[in-house]
C-alpha positions in Angstrom: 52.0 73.3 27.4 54.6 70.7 26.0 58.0 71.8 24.8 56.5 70.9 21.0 53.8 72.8 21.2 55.8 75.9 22.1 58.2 75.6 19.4 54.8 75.1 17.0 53.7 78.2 18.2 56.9 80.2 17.8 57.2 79.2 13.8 53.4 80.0 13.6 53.0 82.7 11.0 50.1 84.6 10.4 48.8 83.8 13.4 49.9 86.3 15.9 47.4 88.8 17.8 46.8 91.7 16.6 47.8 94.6 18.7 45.2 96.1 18.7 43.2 93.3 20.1 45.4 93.2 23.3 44.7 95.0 26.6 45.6 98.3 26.6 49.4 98.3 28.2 48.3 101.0 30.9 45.7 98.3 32.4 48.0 95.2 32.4 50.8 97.2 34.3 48.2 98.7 36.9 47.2 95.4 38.1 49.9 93.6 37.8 52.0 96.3 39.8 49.0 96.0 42.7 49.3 92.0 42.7 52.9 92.2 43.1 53.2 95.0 46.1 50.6 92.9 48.5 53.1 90.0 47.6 56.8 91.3 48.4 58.6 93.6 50.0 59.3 96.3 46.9 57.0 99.4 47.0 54.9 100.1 44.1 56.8 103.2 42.9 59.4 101.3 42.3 58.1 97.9 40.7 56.2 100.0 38.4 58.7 101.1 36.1 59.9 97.8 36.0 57.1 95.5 34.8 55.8 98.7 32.0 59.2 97.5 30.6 58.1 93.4 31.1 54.6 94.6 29.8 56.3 96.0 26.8 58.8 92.3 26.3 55.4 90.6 26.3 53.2 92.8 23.9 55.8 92.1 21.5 56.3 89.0 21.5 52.5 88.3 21.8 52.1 90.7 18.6 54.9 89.3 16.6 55.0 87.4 13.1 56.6 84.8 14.7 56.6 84.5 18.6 60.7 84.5 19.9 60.7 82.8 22.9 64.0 84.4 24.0 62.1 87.8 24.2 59.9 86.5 26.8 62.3 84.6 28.7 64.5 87.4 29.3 61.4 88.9 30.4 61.2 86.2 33.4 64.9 86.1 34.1 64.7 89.9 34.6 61.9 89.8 37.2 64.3 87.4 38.9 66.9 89.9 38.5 65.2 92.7 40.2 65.1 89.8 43.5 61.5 89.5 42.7 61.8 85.4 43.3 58.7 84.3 45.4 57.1 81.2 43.6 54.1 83.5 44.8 55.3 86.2 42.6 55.7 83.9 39.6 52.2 82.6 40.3 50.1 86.1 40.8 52.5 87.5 37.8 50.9 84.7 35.5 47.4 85.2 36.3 47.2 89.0 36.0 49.0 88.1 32.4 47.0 85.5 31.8 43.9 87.1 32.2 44.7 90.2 30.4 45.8 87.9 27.0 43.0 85.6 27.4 40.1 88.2 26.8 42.1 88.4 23.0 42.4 84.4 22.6 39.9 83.8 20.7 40.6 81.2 18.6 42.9 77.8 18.6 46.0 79.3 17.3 45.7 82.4 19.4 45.2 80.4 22.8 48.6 79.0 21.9 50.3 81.9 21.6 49.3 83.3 24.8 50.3 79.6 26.9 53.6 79.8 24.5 54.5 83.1 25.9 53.5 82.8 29.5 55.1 79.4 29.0 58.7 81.0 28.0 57.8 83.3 30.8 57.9 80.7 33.2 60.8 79.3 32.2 62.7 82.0 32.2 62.1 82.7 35.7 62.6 79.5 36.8 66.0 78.9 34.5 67.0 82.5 36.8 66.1 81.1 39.9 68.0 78.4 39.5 71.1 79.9 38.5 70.8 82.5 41.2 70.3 79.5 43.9 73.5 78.3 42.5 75.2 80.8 42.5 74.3 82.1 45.9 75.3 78.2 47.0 78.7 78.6 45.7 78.9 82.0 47.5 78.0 80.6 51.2 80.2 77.6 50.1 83.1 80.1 49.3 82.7 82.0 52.4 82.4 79.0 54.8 85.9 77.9 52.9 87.3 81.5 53.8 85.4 81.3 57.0 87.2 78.0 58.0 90.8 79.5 56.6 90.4 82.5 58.5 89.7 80.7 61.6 91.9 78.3 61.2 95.0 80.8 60.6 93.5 82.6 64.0 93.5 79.3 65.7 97.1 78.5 65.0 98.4 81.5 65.3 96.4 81.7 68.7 98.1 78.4 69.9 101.6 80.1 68.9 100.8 83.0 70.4 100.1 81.0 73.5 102.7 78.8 73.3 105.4 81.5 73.3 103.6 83.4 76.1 102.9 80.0 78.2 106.7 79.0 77.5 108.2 82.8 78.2 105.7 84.0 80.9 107.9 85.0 84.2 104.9 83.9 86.4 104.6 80.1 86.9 101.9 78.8 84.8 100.1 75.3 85.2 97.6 73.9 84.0 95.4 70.6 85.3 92.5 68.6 85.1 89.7 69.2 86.6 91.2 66.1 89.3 93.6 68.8 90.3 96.2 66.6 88.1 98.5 68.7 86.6 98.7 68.3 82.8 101.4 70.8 81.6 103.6 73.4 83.9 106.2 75.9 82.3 109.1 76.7 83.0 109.2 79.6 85.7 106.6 77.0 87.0 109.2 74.7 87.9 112.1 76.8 88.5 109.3 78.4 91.3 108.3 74.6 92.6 112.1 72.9 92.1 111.0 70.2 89.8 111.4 69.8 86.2 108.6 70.4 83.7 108.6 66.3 83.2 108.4 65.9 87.1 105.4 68.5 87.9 103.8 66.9 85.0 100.9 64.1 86.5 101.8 65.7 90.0 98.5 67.2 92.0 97.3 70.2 93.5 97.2 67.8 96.8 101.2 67.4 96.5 101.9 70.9 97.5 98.7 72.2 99.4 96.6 69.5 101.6 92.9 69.9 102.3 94.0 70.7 106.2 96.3 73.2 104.9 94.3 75.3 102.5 90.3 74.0 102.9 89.3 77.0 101.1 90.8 75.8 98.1 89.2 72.5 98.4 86.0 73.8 99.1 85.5 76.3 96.1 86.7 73.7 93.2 83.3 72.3 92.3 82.0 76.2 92.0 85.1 76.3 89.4 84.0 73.5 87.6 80.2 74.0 87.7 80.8 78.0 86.6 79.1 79.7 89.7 82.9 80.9 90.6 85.1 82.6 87.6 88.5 82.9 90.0 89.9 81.7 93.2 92.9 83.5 94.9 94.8 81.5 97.4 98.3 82.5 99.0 99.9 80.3 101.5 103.7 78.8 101.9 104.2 75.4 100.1 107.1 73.3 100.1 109.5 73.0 97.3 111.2 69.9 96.0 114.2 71.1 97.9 112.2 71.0 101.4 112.1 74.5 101.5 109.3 76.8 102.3 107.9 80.2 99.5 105.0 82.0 99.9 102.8 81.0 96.4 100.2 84.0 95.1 98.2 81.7 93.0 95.1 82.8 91.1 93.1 79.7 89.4 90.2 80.3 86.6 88.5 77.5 84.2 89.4 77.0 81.0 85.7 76.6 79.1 84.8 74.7 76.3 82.2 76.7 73.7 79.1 74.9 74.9 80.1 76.2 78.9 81.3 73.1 80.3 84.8 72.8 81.9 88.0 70.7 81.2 90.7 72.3 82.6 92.2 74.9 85.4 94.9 77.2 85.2 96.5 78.2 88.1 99.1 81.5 87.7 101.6 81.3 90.3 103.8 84.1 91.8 106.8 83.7 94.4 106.3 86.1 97.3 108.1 85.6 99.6 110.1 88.5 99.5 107.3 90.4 99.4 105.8 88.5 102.5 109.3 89.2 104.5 109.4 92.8 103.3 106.1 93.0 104.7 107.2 91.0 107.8 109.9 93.6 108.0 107.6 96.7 107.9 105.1 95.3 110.5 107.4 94.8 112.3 109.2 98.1 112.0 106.1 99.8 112.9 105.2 98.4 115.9 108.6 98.1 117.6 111.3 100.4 118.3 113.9 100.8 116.0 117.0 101.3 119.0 115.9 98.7 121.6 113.7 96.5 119.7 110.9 96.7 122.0 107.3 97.2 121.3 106.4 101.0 120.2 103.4 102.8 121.7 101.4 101.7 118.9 101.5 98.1 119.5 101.3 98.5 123.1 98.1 100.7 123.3 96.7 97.8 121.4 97.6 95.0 123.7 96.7 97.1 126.6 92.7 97.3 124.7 93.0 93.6 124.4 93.9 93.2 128.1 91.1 95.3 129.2 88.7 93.6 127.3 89.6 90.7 128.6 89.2 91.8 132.3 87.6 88.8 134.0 84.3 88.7 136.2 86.6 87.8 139.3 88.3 90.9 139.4 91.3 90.4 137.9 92.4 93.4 135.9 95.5 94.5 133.8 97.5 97.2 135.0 100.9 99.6 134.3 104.0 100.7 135.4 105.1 104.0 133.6 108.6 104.0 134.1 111.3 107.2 133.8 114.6 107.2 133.9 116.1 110.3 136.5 118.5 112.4 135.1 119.0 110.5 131.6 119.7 113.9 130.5 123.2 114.1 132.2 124.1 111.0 130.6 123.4 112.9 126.9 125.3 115.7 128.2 128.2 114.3 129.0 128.8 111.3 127.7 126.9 111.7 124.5 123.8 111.3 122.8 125.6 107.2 121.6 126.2 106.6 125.3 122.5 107.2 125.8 121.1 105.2 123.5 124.0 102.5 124.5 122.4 102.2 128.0 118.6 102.6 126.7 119.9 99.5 125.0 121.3 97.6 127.9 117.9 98.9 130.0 116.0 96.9 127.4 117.3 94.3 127.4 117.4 94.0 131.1 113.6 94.4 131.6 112.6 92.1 128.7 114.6 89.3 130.5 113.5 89.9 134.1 109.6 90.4 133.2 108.8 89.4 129.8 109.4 85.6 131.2 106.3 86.0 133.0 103.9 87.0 130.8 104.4 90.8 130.9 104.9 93.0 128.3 107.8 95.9 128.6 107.7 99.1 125.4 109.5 101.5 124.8 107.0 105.1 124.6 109.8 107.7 123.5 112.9 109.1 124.6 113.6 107.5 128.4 110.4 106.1 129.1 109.4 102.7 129.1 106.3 101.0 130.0 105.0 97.4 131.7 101.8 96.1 131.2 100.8 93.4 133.8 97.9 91.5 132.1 96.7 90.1 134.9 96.6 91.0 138.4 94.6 90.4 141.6 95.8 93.6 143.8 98.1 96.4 143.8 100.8 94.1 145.5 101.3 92.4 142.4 102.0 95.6 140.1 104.5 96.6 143.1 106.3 93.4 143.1 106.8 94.2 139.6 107.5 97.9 140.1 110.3 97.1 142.5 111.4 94.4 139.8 112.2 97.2 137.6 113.6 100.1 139.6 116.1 97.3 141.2 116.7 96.3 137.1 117.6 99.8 136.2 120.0 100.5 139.1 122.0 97.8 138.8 125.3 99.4 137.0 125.5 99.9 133.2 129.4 99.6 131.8 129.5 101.9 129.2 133.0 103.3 127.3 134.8 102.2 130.8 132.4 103.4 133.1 129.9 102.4 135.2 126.5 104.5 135.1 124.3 104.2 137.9 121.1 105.3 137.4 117.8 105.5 138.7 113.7 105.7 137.9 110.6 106.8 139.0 107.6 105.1 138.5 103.7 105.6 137.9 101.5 102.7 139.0 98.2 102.3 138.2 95.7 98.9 138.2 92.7 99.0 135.7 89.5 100.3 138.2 86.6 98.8 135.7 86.3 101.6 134.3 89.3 103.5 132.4 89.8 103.0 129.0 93.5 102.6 127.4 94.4 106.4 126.9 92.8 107.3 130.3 95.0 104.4 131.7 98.0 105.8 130.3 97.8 109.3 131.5 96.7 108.2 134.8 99.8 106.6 134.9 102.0 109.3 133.2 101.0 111.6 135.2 101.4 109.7 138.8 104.9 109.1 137.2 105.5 112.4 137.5 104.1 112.7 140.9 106.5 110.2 142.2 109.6 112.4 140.6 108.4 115.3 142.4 108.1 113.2 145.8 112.0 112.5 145.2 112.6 110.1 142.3 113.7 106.2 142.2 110.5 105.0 143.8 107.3 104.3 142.9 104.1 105.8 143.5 100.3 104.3 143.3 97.6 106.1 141.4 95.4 108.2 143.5 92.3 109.7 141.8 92.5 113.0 143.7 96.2 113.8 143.2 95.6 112.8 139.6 92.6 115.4 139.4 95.2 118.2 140.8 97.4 117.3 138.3 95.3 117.1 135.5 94.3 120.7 136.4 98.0 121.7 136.8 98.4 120.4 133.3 95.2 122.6 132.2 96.5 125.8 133.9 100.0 125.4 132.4 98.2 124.8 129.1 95.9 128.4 129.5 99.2 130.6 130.9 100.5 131.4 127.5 96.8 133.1 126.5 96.1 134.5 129.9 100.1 136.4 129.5 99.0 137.7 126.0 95.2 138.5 127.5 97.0 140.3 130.7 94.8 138.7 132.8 98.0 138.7 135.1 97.3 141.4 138.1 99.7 142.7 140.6 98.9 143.8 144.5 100.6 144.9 146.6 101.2 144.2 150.6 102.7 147.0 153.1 106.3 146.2 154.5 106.0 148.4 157.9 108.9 149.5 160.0 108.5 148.2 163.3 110.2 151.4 165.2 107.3 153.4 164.7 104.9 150.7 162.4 104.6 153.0 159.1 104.8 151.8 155.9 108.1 152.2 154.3 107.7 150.0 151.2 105.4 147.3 149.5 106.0 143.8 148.0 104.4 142.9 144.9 102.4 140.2 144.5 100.7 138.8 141.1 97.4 137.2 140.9 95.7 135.5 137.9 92.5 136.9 137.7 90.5 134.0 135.4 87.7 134.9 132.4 85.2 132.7 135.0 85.8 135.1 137.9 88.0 132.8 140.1 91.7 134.7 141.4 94.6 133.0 141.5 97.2 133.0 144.0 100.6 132.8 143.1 101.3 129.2 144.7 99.0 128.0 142.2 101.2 129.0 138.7 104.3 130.5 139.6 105.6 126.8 139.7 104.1 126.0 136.7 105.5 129.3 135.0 108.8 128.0 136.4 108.7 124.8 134.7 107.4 126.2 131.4 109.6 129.2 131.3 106.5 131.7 131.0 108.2 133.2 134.3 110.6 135.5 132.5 108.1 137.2 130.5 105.5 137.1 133.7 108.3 138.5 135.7 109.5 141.0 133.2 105.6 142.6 133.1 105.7 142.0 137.1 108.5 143.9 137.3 107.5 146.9 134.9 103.9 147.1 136.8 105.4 147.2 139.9 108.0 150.5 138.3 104.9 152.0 137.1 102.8 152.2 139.7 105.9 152.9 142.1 106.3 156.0 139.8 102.1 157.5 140.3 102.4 156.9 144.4 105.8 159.0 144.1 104.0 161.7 141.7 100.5 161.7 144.2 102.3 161.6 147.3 106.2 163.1 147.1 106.4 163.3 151.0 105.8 159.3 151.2 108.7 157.9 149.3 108.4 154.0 148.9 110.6 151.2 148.7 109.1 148.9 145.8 109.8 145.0 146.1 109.8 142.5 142.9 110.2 138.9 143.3 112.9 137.5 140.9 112.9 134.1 140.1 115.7 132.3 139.1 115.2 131.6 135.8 114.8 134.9 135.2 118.7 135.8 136.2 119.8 132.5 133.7 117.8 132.4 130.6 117.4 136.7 130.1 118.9 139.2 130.8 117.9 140.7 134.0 120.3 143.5 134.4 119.3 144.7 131.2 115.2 144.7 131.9 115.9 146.3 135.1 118.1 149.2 133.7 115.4 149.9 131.1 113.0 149.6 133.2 114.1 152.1 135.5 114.9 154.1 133.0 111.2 154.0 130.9 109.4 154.8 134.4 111.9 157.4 135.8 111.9 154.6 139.2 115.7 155.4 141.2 117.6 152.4 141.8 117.5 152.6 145.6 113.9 152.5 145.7 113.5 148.6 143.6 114.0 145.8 145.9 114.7 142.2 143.7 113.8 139.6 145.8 115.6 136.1 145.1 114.6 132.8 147.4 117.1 131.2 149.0 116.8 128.4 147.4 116.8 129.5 144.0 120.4 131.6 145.2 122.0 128.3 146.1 120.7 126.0 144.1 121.9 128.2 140.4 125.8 128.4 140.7 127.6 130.6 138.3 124.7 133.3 137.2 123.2 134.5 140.3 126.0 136.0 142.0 127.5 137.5 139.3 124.2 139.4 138.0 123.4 140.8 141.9 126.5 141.9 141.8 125.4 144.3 138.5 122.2 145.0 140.0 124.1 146.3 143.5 126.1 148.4 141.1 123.4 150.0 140.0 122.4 150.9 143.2 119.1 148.4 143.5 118.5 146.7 146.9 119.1 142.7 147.0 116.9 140.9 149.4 117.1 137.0 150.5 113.3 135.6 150.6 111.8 132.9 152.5 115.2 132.2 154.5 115.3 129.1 156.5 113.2 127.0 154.2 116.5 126.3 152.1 120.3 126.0 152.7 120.6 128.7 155.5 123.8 129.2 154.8 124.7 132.4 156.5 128.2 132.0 155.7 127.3 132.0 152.0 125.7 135.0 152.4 129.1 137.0 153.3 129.8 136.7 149.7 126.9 137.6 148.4 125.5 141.4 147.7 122.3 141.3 149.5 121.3 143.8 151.7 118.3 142.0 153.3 117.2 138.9 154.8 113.4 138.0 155.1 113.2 135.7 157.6 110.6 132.5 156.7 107.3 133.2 158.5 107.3 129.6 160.6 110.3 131.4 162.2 107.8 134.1 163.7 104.9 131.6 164.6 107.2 129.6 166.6 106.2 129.4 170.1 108.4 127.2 171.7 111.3 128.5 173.8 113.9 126.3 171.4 112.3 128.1 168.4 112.3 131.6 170.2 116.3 131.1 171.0 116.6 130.4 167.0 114.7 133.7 165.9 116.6 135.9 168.5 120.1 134.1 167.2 119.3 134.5 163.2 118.3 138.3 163.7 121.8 139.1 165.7 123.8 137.4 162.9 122.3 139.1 160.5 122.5 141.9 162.0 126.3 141.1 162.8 126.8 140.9 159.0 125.0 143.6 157.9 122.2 142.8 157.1 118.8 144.4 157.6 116.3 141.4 158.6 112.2 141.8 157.3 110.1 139.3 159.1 107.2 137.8 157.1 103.9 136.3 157.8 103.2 138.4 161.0 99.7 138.1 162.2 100.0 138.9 166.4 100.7 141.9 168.1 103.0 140.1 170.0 104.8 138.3 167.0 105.4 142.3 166.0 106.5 143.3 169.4 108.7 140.4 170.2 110.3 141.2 166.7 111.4 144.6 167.4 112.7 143.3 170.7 114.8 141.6 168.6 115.8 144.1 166.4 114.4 143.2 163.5 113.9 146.3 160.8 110.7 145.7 159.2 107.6 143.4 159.2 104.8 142.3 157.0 101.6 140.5 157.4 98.1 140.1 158.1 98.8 141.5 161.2 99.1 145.0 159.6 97.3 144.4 156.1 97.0 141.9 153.6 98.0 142.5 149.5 95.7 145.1 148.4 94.5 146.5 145.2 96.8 149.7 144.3 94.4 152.7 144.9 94.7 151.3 148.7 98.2 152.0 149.4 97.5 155.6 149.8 95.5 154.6 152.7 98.5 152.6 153.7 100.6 155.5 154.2 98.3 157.4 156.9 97.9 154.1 158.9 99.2 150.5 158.0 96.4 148.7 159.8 94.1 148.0 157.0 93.1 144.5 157.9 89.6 144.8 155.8 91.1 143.3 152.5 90.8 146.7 150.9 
């Protein structure tokens, strides 16, 4: 319909339908509220309410004297309103209208009203649309303006922010192309390289790091640039301007553009090479000695690996010398713990420079010990070449505070057999170490498999003693000492045994060494001792008639590091034993070889009234004229003495039984096993005897027997 014929139709008068030839309003809103909820997204409940109110616009103005368009046009504006703008919308709205005020146009004038009205229908709709379009343009237009300032603000204040960090930043920051040119460097940058910020500007990576120097680096830019790698880490020295070499930490990561691709690299840089030389330092420090500087037992244990794995099919093998210096401890004691470590100094030293030249490696394992690992060697004569290298080394004369110290070493010498591994090495050679100190010190001594077994199970027994003392798995027997004038048994010796948990019994040459070295003897020996009391005191109750003289072996640690005066007098005193009846036997050795503390405590125990008896004499000093000043009442003469059959060793047995008799002393022969050793004794006039001869050491509840007849040769 044209504009003119709308504006005829809204001055029509007379003309209008009448209302009660419209649709009933119920009808109209039904459908049109079913057209429009298969159309858009707006349920029914809630478009209903809605178009009863544009049903009611349009039966007005359809009904009306004269039609006002502006009735019906807010009618289409407010569809628009409620977002109810699909052209398909306008289009189904229309023909449900149409079609409910067509079936009341009946005539000309009527038809016109109905296209006037859904004419003003349409244009209000449209004239809606249109300002809503523009008005939702000049929204997206004002945010895309705000949009732009927003980002734009972010963007600047993004490259401030970045330019204060880049300028400030304590790290070196530097940035290139993807050439490896560099583009722009800061300033901690060039303080780090030595250049100015002008200088490292245009300068390349290839300036600093060459692809021979650092091929990693080299190799892993295109994955930077192509975005398969997001970081590289490379740390390696580089030379500054100044010619002078730093350790650079450098991380480099692309800088992407939004669509991926890559125009730049930053690399951060960091100076450490303090850190690298602290690190140095502490490597350093622990793998080598702090006093001498050598190599520690850590770094050597892994050298000595390496040199084992590198044994060669020809049989050349690495091997050690374990080397200990003899009586180091003197040195401590009397010149001081800095004069020590003064001449472990010097030693060093002298043993780097005399067989590090050649390939060998001398550490330091602790204290006074020092070890040489021969890499290579053919035969043992090579490790004792370099064996005697370093004893003659270490005796050569140390000038210390005025003084020259001379000083010895033992060695331990061992060549790889195929088959040891680095610790088993070690302790092979450890312990033949110590094998040569006990065959004399300052020499050397070869590994030998056996010996190195027996000492190994030394090492095992010493271990179990302190267990088997609490256990009191320690047993004492006891062998018959016999007077010779009429051959009855006047007293016993005890002996201890170590009776084992697997069955096996001990005999005392098997620990009491060991629980010399350890010190376990004073606590062995105390128990010994109080056994030996005890079961002196139930013979004495049994048999009254049969006193007996009881004999305890004392060793000589027991007189310096306890008080042995004391333990005897208690336990005499706890088992009701009389002093006259405990014998303390004390070697020979042992009396000599402990100045000072011996002498004086015999002298207590002869006070008290307890028998003092030399043991084992002739395997020691024999000093018979050290024995006039002495308390001892009884000399045990050493049992090779009595085997002796020659007429030289007869002469010596005859003479050492008349001076002891000449001072005094009453003589007990050991280890008699003949009738004629016991018969040529008492000849002599020697006092007592003891021996297989008679009866071996026998459980306790044997001695009884003892006392009828002293020939027990059955092992009881």
């Amino acid at each position: 319909m044209q504009q003119a014929d709308v504006a005829a139709a809204c001055v029509d008068h007379g003309r209008a339908l009448a209302a009660d030839e419209l649709p009933v309003p119920s009808e109209l809103v039904t459908a049109w509220t079913a057209a429009l909820a298969r159309r858009c997204a707006q349920p029914a409940t809630e478009l209903r309410p809605l178009l009863e109110r544009l049903t009611g616009r349009l039966r007005r103005a359809a009904t009306a004297e004269i039609l006002d368009p502006a009735e019906v046009t807010e009618a289409g504006r407010e569809l628009v309103r409620a977002r109810i703008t699909d052209p398909a919308c306008l289009e189904v709205s229309m023909t449900v209208v149409g079609a409910h005020l067509e079936r009341a146009a009946g005539t000309g004038d009527r038809v016109r009203r109905t296209a006037a009205v859904q004419a003003s229908f349409v244009r209000g709709f449209t004239e809606a649309l249109r300002l809503q379009v523009l008005a939702d343009q000049e929204q997206v237009t004002r945010a895309a303006l705000d949009a732009r300032q927003v980002a734009e603000r972010a963007r600047w204040a993004s490259e401030t922010r970045f330019s204060a960090m880049f300028d400030s930043a304590a790290v070196g920051i530097v940035i290139f192309d993807p050439h490896g040119r560099s583009i722009e460097a800061n300033d901690a940058a060039a303080a780090m390289l030595g250049y100015s910020r002008e200088q490292l500007t245009g300068m390349s990576v290839g300036d600093f790091v060459s692809v021979q120097q650092a091929p990693e680096l080299w190799a892993e830019r295109p994955r930077l640039l192509d975005g398969s790698l997001d970081r590289l880490r490379v740390v390696r020295p580089v030379r500054r301007a100044d010619d002078a070499e730093i350790w650079i930490d450098a991380v480099v990561t692309p800088l992407r553009e939004d669509d991926g691709a890559t125009d730049h690299l930053v690399a951060v840089l960091s100076d450490v090479t303090e850190q690298r030389e602290l690190q140095r330092r502490l490597e350093h420090q622990a793998s080598h000695d702090p006093l001498t500087g050598l190599p520690n037992r850590s770094l050597f244990f892994g050298r000595l690996a390496a040199a084992i794995a590198e044994s060669r099919p020809d049989g050349t093998r690495p091997g050690i010398c374990y080397l200990d210096l003899d009586g180091f401890k003197v040195v401590n004691d009397t010149l001081g713990h800095q004069a020590g470590d003064r001449l472990l100094e010097v030693l060093a030293t002298r043993l780097r420079a005399a067989l590090e030249p050649e390939g060998h490696l001398v550490a330091r394992m602790g204290g006074d010990e020092f070890v040489v690992l021969v890499p290579r060697t053919a035969d043992r004569a090579d490790l004792e070449e370099v064996a005697g290298r370093a004893l003659g080394t270490v005796r050569r004369p140390v000038r210390i505070d005025g003084r020259d110290i001379v000083i010895s070493a033992s060695v331990g010498v061992v060549r790889h057999d195929g088959e040891l591994g680095a610790d088993e090495l070690l302790q092979a050679a450890d312990t033949t170490l110590y094998s040569a100190k006990r065959a004399g010190r300052g020499r050397y001594l070869h590994y030998d498999r056996e010996r190195h077994r027996s000492d190994v199970r030394r090492f095992e027994l010493s271990s179990q003693m302190p267990e088997a003392l609490r256990r009191d798995d320690f047993v004492v027997v006891y062998q018959p000492l016999v007077r010779l004038a009429d051959e009855q048994t006047v007293g016993v010796e005890a002996l201890v045994r170590w009776q084992r948990p697997d069955g096996e019994l001990l005999g005392p040459d098997r620990f009491i060494p060991l629980a010399e070295e350890t010190g376990l003897v004073v606590p062995l020996g105390r128990r010994v001792l109080a056994e030996a009391c005890r079961q002196g005191r139930t013979w004495a109750d049994a048999h009254p008639e049969r006193p007996l003289l009881v004999s305890v072996n004392v060793a000589a640690r027991q007189i310096v590091e306890s008080d042995l005066v004391s333990d005897v007098a208690a336990t005499l005193d706890r088992y009701d034993w009389p002093a006259e009846r405990l014998q303390i036997e004390l070697t020979e050795s042992d009396l000599m070889g402990s100045p000072g503390g011996p002498p004086a405590t015999l002298r207590e125990l002869e006070r008290m009234g307890v028998r003092i008896a030399i043991d084992d004499f002739g395997t020691g000093y024999s000093n018979l004229a050290y024995l006039r000043h002495l308390p001892v009442h009884v000399l045990k003469l050493a049992g090779h003495f009595v085997a002796g059959s020659a007429e030289r060793d007869d002469v010596i047995l005859r003479t050492l039984i008349s001076l002891a008799s000449a001072l005094d002393l009453e003589v007990t022969a050991e280890a008699v096993e003949t009738r004629e050793q016991a018969l040529r004794l008492r000849e002599y006039g020697c006092a007592n005897a003891q021996g297989w001869y008679y009866a071996p050491a026998v459980v306790p509840e044997r001695i009884p027997d003892l006392l009828r007849d002293p020939f027990l040769r059955d092992g009881g």
